[in-house]
VOGU-3710 file (C-alpha; in Angstrom, 3 decimals, decimal comma):
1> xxxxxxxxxx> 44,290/-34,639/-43,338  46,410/-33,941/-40,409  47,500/-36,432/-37,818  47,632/-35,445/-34,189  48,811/-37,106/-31,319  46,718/-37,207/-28,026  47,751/-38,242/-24,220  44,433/-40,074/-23,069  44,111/-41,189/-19,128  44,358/-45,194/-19,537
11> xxxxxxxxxx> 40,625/-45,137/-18,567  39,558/-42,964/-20,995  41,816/-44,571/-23,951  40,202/-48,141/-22,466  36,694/-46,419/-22,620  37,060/-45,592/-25,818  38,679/-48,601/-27,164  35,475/-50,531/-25,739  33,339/-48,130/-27,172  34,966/-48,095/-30,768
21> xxxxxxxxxx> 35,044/-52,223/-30,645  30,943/-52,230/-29,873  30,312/-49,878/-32,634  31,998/-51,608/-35,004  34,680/-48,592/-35,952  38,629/-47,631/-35,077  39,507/-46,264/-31,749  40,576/-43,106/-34,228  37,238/-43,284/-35,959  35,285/-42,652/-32,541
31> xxxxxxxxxx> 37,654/-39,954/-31,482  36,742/-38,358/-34,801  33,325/-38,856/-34,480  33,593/-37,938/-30,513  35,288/-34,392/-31,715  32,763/-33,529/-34,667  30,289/-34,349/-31,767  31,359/-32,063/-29,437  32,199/-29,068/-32,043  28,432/-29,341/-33,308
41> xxxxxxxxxx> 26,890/-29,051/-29,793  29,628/-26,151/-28,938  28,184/-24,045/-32,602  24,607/-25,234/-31,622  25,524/-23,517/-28,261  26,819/-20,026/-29,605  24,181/-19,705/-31,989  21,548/-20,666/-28,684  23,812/-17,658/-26,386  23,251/-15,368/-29,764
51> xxxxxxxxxx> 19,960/-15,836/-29,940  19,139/-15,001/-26,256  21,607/-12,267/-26,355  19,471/-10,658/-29,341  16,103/-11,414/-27,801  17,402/-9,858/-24,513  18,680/-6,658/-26,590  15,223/-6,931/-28,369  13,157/-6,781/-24,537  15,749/-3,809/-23,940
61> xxxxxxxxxx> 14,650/-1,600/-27,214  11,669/0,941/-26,219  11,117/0,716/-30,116  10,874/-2,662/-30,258  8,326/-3,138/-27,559  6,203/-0,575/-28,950  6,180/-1,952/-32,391  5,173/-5,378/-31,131  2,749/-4,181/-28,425  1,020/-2,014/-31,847
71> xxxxxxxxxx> 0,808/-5,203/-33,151  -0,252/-7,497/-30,717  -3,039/-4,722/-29,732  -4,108/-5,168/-33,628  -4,612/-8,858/-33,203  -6,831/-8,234/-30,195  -9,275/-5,745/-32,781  -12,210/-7,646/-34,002  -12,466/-8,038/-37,996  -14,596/-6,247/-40,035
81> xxxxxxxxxx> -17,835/-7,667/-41,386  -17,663/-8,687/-44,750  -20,734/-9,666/-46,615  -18,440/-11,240/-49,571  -16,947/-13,440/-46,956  -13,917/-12,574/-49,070  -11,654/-15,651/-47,624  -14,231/-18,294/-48,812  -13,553/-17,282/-52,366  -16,222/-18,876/-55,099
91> xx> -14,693/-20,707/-58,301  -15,913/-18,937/-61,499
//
């Protein structure tokens, strides 16, 4: 484990003494928990930028509309008739 040292504002180190003392836990304790906090929503926040970033490059692709206006032009095509109604299958 590896021990830092930190220069808090005495508001925030009083903030987060009060905080700690409510919770039950160290001062230390809520910093760690405060960090792994923070470095979760920053990941969850790349991975949301890569995402749009993809879907954006997606929108941009002339294949990649086609493809998915072929398909969503299938959905829109009416089914077959099938006299076997083969998706209410009978148990032998």
């Amino acid at each position: 484990m590896t021990i830092l040292l930190i220069r808090l504002p005495d508001t925030l180190a009083k903030a987060s003494q009060e905080a700690a003392s409510k919770m039950g836990i160290s001062r230390t304790e809520f910093i760690r928990q405060a960090v792994a906090h923070e470095l979760k929503n920053f990941q969850e926040t790349l991975e949301e930028k890569a995402m749009v970033a993809s879907m954006m490059a997606m929108k941009e692709s002339k294949a990649y509309r086609k493809e998915t206006d072929d398909i969503t032009e299938r959905f829109s095509t009416d089914l077959p008739e099938d006299k076997n109604e083969w998706w209410h299958k009978k148990k032998s």
